[in-house]
N, C-alpha and C positions, 0 to 999 in steps of 0.2 A: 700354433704358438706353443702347443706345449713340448714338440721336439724344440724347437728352439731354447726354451727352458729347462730342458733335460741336459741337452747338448753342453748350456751355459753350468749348470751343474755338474757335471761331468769335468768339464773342463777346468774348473772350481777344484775340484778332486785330486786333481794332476797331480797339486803340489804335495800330497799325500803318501810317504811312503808304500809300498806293495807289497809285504812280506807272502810266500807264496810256501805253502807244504804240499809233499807229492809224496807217493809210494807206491811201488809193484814191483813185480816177480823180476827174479835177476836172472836171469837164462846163461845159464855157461856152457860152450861149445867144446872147452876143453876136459873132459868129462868130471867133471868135477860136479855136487849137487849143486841143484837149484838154490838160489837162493831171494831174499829181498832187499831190495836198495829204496832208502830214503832220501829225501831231498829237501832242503831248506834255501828257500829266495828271498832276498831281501833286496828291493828297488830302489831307493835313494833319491829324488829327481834332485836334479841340478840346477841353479836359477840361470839357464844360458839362453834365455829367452821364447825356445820353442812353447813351454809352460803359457807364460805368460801373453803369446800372441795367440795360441789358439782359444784362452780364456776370451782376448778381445776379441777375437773372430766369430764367438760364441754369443756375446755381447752386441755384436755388430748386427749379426743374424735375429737376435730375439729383439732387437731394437725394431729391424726390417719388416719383419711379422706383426708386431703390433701396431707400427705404421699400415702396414695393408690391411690391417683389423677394421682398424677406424677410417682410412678411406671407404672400404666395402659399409662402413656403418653410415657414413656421409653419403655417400652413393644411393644407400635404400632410403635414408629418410628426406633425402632431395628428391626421390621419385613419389614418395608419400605424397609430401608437399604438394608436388604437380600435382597428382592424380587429387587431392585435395581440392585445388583451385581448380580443378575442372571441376568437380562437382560442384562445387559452391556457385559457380556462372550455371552450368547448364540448370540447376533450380532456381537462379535470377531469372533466368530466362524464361523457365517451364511458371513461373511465377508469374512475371511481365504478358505473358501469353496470356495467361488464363484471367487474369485482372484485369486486362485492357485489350488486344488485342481481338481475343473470342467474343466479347459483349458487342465490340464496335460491329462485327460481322453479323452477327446475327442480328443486330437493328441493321443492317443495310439490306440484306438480305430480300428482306417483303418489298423494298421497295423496288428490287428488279422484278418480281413477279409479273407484271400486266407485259417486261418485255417479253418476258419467257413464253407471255400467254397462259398463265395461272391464274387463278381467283383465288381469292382468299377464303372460300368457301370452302373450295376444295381441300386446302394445310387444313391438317387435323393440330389440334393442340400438341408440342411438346413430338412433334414430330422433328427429322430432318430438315423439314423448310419443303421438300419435295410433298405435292399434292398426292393424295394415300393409292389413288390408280399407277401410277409412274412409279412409286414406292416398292409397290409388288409388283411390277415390271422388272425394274431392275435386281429385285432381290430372287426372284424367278431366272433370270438368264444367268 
């Protein structure tokens, strides 16, 4: 954006006179001495409309730019958004889980036991639900 607004400035300029001063050595071939030549420019612009379309062209372009600013700004904060609303669900979730979902399990749990062929003697309090022999089985392989 900021070429764009340089651009627009510049062209802004146009309608600006240019007076231009120059000086250097005058070389003469026909032996005559060296001498110095100066030089004075004066630019004038004309209103014949070059001026004035390349000012809108400049306008047109710093319009373009800031429109792709603010798309690129809609763009990242529409993925905010998203990536937001996921996380908002997957902690409903991780919430619904833990609230409801894990207590119901773990009260069901004992009462597979006698299918599994466990006793309840064997769960150690505060364990996995696995009888504490089977425990260091599995944590052993």
């Amino acid at each position: 954006m900021d070429a764009a607004r340089t651009r627009t400035t510049l062209a802004e300029k146009a309608w600006y006179p240019d007076l231009t001063v120059g000086a250097g050595p005058l070389i003469q071939t026909n032996n005559r001495p060296p001498g110095v030549a100066a030089t004075v420019g004066l630019n004038i612009p004309l209103p014949w409309g070059k001026e004035a379309s390349e000012q809108q062209a400049a306008t047109a372009q710093l319009g373009a730019a800031q429109q792709r600013y603010e798309a690129a700004l809609l763009d990242i904060q529409s993925a905010l958004g998203e990536a937001l609303a996921r996380l908002k669900a997957a902690r409903q979730a991780d919430a619904l889980v833990a609230r409801k979902a894990l207590p119901e399990a773990r009260a069901a749990v004992p009462a597979y036991w006698p299918e599994w062929g466990w006793d309840a003697s064997q769960v150690q309090p505060g364990s996995s639900g696995r009888p504490a022999a089977q425990a260091r089985e599995l944590s052993h392989s």
